[in-house]
N, C-alpha and C positions, 0 to 999 in steps of 0.2 A: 723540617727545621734546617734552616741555612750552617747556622752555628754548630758547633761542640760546646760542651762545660764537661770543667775539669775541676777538679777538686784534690787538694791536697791539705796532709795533716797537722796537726799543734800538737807539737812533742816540746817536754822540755829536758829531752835526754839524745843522745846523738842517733842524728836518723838520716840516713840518705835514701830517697824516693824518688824514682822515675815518674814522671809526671804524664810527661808525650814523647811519642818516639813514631816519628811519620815521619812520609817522603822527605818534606822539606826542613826539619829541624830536633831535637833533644832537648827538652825541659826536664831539668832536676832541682827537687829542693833540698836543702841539706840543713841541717840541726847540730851546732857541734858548741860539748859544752867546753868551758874552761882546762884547758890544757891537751884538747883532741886535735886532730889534725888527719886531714887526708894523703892517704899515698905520694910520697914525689912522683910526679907522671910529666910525658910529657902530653900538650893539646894534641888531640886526635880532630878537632877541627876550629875555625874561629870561634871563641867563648867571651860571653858575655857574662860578667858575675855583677848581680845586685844585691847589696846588703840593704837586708828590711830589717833586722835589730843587731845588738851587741857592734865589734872591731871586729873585722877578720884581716888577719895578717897576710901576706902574699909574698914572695920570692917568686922572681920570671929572670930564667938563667944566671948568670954571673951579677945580679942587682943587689942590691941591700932588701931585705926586710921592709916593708912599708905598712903601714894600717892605713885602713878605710871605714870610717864608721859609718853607721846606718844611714842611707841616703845616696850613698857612693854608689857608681857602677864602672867598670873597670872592664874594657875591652882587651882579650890577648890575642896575638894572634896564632896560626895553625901552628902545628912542631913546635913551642914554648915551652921548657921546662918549666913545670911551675910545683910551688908547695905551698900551700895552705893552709892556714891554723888558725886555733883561738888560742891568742896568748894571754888575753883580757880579763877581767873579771866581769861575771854573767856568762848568758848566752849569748850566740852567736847565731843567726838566720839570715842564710841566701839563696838566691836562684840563680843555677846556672842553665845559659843559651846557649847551646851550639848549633851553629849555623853555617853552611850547611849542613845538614846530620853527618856524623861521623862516614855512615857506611859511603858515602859519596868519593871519600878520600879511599876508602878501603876498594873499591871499583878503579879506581885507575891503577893501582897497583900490578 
């Protein structure tokens, strides 16, 4: 088999799940319901977030607040403070990319 399959799950309560964590890249999908939100962090490498249902809200450094609903995908780059949340009613489902994988950044150090 050339390929991989991967499978991740349908929660409808908050869930963050490592998906892939290989040489080249960091797929997670995350679950967050009505009023959760992930740690302020900053990117530990280029992130790619796509909303597959609900708004999820973003802050990247000194910005305003923005929403993105379901369809959006929103590129940030490396070192980005970012915060995250569902400020919306319903849930919230996305997938984040990071690319190159984190540990890439963590070797030049």
């Amino acid at each position: 088999m050339l390929e991989k399959i991967y499978e991740y799950s349908e929660s409808a309560n908050k869930l963050i799940e490592k998906i892939i964590d290989d040489e080249n890249m960091v797929l997670n999908h995350v679950v967050l319901g009505n009023g959760d939100s992930l740690p302020e962090h900053f990117s530990n490498s280029n992130v790619c977030l796509v909303v597959v249902q609900g708004t999820l809200t973003i802050q990247l450094g000194a910005q305003e607040p923005r929403a993105l609903s379901m369809g959006k995908i929103i590129i940030v780059p490396y070192n980005t403070k970012m915060n995250i949340g569902n400020h919306s009613a319903g849930l919230l489902e996305f997938f984040i990319i990071k690319a190159p994988n984190p540990r890439h950044f963590a070797e030049k150090q």
